[in-house]
C-alpha positions as semicolon CSV with decimal commas, in nm:
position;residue;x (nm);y (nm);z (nm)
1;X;-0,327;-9,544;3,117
2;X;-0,394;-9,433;3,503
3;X;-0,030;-9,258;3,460
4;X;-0,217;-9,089;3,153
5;X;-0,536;-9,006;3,327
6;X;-0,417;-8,858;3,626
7;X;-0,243;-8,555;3,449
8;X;-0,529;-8,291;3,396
9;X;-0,407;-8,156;3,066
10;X;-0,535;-7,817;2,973
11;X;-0,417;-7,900;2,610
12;X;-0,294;-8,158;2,405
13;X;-0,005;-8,069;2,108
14;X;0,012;-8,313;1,846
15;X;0,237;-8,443;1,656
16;X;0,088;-8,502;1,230
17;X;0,233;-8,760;1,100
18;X;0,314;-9,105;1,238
19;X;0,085;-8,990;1,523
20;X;-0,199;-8,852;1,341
21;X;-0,131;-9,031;1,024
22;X;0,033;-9,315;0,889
23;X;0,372;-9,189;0,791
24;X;0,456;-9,528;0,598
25;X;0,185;-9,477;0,390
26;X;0,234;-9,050;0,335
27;X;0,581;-9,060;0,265
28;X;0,754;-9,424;0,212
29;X;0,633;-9,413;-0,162
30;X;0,691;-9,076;-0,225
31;X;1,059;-9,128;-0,183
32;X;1,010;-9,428;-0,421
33;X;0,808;-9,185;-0,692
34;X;1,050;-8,886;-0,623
35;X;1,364;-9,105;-0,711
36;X;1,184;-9,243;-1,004
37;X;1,105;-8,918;-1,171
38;X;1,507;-8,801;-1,107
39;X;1,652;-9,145;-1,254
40;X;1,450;-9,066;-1,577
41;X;1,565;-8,699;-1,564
42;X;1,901;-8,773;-1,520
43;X;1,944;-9,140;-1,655
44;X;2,101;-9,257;-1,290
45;X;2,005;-9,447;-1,027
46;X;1,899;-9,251;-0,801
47;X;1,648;-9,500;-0,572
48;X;1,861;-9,628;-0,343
49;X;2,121;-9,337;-0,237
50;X;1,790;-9,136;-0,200
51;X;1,658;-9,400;0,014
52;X;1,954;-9,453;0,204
53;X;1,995;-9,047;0,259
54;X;1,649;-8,991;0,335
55;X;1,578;-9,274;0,604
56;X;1,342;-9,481;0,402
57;X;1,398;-9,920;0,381
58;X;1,252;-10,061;0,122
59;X;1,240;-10,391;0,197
60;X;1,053;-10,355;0,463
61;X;0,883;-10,025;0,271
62;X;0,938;-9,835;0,648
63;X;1,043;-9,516;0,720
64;X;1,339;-9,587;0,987
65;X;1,305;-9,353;1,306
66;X;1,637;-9,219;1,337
67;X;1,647;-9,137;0,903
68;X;1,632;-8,750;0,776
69;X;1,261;-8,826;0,657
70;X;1,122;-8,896;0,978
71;X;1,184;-8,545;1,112
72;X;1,340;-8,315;0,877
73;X;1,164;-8,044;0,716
74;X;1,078;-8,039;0,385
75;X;1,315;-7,739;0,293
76;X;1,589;-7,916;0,410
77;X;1,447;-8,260;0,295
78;X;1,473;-8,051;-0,128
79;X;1,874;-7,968;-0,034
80;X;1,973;-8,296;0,093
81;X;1,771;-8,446;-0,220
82;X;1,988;-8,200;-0,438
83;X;2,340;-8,317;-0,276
84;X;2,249;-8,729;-0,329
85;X;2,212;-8,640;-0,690
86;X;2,596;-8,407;-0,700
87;X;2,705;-8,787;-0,475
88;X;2,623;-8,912;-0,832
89;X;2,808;-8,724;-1,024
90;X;2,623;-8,420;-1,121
91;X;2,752;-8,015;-1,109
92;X;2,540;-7,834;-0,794
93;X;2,406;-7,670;-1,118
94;X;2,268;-7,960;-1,313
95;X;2,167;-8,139;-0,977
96;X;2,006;-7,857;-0,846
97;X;1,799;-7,804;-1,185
98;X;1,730;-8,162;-1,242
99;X;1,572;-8,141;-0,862
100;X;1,384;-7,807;-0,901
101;X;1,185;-7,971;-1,213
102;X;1,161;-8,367;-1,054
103;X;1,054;-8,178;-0,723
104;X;0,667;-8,275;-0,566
105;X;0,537;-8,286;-0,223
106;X;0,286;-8,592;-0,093
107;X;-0,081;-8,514;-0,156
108;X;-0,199;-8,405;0,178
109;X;-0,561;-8,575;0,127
110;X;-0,472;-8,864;-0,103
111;X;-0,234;-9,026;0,104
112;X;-0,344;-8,949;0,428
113;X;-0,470;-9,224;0,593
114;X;-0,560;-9,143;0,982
115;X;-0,529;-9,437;1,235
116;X;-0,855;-9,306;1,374
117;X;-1,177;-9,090;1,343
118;X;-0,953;-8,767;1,436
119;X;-1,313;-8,548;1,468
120;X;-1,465;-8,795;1,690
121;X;-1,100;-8,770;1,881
122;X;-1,094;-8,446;1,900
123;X;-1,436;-8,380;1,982
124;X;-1,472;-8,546;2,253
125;X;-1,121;-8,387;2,383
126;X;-1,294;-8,037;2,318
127;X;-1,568;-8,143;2,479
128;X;-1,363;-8,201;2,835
129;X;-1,253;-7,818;2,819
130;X;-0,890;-7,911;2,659
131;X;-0,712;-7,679;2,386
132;X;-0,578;-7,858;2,094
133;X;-0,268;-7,786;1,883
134;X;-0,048;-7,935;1,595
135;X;0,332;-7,914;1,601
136;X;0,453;-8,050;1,288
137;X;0,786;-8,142;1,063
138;X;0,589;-8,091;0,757
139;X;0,506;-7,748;0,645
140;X;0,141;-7,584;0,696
141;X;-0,014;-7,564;0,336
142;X;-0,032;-7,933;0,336
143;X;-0,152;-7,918;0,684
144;X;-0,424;-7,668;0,634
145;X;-0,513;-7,934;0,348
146;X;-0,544;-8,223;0,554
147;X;-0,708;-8,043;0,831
148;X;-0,972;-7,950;0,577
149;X;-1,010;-8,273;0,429
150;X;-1,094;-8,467;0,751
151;X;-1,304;-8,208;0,850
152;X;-1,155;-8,143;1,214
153;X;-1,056;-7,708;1,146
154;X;-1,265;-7,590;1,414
155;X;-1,114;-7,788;1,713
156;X;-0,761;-7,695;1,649
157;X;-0,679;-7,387;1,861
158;X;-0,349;-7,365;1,656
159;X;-0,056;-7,521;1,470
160;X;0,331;-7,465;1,396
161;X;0,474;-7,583;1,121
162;X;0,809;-7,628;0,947
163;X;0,811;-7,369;0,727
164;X;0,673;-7,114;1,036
165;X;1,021;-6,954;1,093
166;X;1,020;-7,097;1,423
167;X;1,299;-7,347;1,517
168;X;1,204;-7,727;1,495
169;X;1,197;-8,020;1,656
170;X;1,361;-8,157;1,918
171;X;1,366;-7,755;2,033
172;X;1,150;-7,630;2,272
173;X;1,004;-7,337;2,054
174;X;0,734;-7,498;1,899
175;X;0,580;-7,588;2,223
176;X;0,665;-7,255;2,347
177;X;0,470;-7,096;2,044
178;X;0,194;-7,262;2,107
179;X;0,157;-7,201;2,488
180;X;0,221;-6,813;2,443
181;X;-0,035;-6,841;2,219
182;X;-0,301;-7,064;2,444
183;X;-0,196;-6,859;2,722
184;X;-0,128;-7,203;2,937
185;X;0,187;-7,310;3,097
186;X;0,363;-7,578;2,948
187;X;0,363;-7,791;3,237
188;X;-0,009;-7,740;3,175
189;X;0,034;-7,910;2,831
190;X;0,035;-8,293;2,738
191;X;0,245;-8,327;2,381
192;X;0,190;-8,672;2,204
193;X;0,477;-8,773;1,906
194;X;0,582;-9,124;1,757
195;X;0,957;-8,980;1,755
196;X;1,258;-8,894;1,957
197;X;1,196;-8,540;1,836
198;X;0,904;-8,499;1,936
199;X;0,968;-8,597;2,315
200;X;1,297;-8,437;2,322
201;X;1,071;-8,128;2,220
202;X;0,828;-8,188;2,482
203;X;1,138;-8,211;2,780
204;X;1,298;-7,928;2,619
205;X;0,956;-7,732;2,663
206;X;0,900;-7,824;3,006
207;X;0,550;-8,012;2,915
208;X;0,374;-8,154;3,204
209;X;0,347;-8,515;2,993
210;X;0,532;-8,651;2,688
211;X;0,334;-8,922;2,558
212;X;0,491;-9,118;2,258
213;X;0,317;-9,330;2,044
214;X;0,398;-9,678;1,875
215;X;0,195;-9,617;1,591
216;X;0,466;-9,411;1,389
217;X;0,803;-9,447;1,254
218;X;0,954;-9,592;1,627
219;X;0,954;-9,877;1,842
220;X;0,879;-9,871;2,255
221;X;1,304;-9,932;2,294
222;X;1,372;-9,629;2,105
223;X;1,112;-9,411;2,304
224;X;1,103;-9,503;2,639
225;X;1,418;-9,312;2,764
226;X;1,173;-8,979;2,663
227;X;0,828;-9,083;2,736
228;X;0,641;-9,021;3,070
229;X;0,395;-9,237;2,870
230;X;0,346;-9,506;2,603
231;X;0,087;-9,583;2,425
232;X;0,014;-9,823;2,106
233;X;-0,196;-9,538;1,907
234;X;-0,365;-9,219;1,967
235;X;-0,692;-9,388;1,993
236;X;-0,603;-9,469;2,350
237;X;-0,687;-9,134;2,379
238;X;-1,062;-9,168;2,325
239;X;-1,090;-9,237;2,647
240;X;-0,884;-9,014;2,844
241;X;-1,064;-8,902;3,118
242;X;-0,840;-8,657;3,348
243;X;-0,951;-8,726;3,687
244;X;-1,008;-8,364;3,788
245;X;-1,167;-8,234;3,454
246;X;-1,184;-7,859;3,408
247;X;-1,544;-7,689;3,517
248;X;-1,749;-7,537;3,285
249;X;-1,640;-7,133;3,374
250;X;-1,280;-7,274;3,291
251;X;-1,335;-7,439;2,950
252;X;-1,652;-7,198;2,821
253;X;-1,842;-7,298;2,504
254;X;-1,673;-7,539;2,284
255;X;-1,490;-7,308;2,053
256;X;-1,457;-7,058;2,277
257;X;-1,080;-7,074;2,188
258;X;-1,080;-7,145;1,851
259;X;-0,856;-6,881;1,633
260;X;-0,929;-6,886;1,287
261;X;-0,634;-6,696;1,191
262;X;-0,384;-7,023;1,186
263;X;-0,584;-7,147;0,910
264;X;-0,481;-6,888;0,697
């Protein structure tokens, strides 16, 4: 944590889920219900080569860090869904149909379970003159959603999503997006992610800290070779305390920064 604290982050980029929010618990049993409703379409067995493509064990009902679902966009998440069912015999046609009508997305608000009070988080970071931002695999209607449910809209500066046109992670541009648009260096920036991605993003980007997270999808072994930083969960982060905070003619009011544009 002293590591942590004596980096004076201008802003903090976050990563949604598995550092935000449980990913087990958003997206393990959607691959279950998904592979349900395209066995009784299709009258195969579709559960486990859709588990097994997508990343997901479900034994252990964990999504397995270095699996398609724990960073892959959901665009790409529909087509690779569409080619386990033509692995099972279907025509692109037929498998492509059968996926187009079986096809859903996680509720955003139902299934998102946060591993902490995210506005008390991120009040308290706004409060210490530090920008906020979301970088994200998943794509930014059920973003906006979640953001809305839990309340926290007016302390996110801005967000990048999948479906944003801008190249994913483990690429630099997201963090790169987000900076142009903060107007702050990237070595200014702290980025915080529960996968290889998401660090590899941060390096790529130049950030000043990559700070991965055990709560998500990976373990300390997997993470360490990209992480300035480890920490158990994001609630750590309640108490960050930089130990030259920014003055008050740096940070201005509160939402000072806030664009309500990225909401749209």
């Amino acid at each position: 944590m002293n590591k942590l604290n004596k980096f004076k982050a201008q802003a903090i980029i976050f990563d949604k889920d598995g550092t935000l929010i449980d990913f087990d618990a958003m997206w393990g049993g959607w691959v279950v219900y998904l592979a349900e409703q395209l066995s009784q379409a299709s009258g195969l067995p579709v559960r486990g080569a859709l588990s097994l493509a997508m990343g997901y064990d479900e034994g252990m009902k964990k999504v397995l860090a270095h699996g398609k679902l724990a960073i892959t966009p959901m665009a790409k998440l529909y087509t690779l869904t569409v080619e386990v069912m033509q692995s099972l015999g279907l025509s692109a046609e037929k498998a492509e149909k059968i996926v187009e009508t079986c096809w859903c997305i996680p509720d955003p608000v139902e299934l998102a379970k946060p591993f902490i009070d995210m506005r008390e988080l991120f009040y308290k970071l706004h409060s210490k003159g530090i920008k906020i931002a979301i970088a994200t695999a998943d794509d930014r209607e059920p973003t906006q959603a979640m953001l809305e449910a839990f309340d926290i809209e007016e302390y996110i500066f801005t967000m990048v999503c999948a479906d944003d046109n801008i190249p994913t992670k483990p690429a630099p541009d997201m963090v790169h997006a987000i900076c142009q648009r903060m107007n702050i260096h990237p070595s200014k920036v702290m980025v915080v992610g529960d996968t290889i991605a998401d660090l590899k993003m941060a390096r790529a980007a130049g950030a000043g800290l990559a700070v991965g997270v055990l709560s998500g999808v990976s373990n300390a072994r997997d993470l360490v070779p990209f992480a300035d930083v480890l920490i158990e969960s994001v609630e750590e982060l309640l108490t960050y305390s930089p130990m030259h905070e920014a003055s008050k003619d740096e940070t201005g009011n509160a939402l000072s920064g806030f664009n309500p544009e990225i909401a749209i």
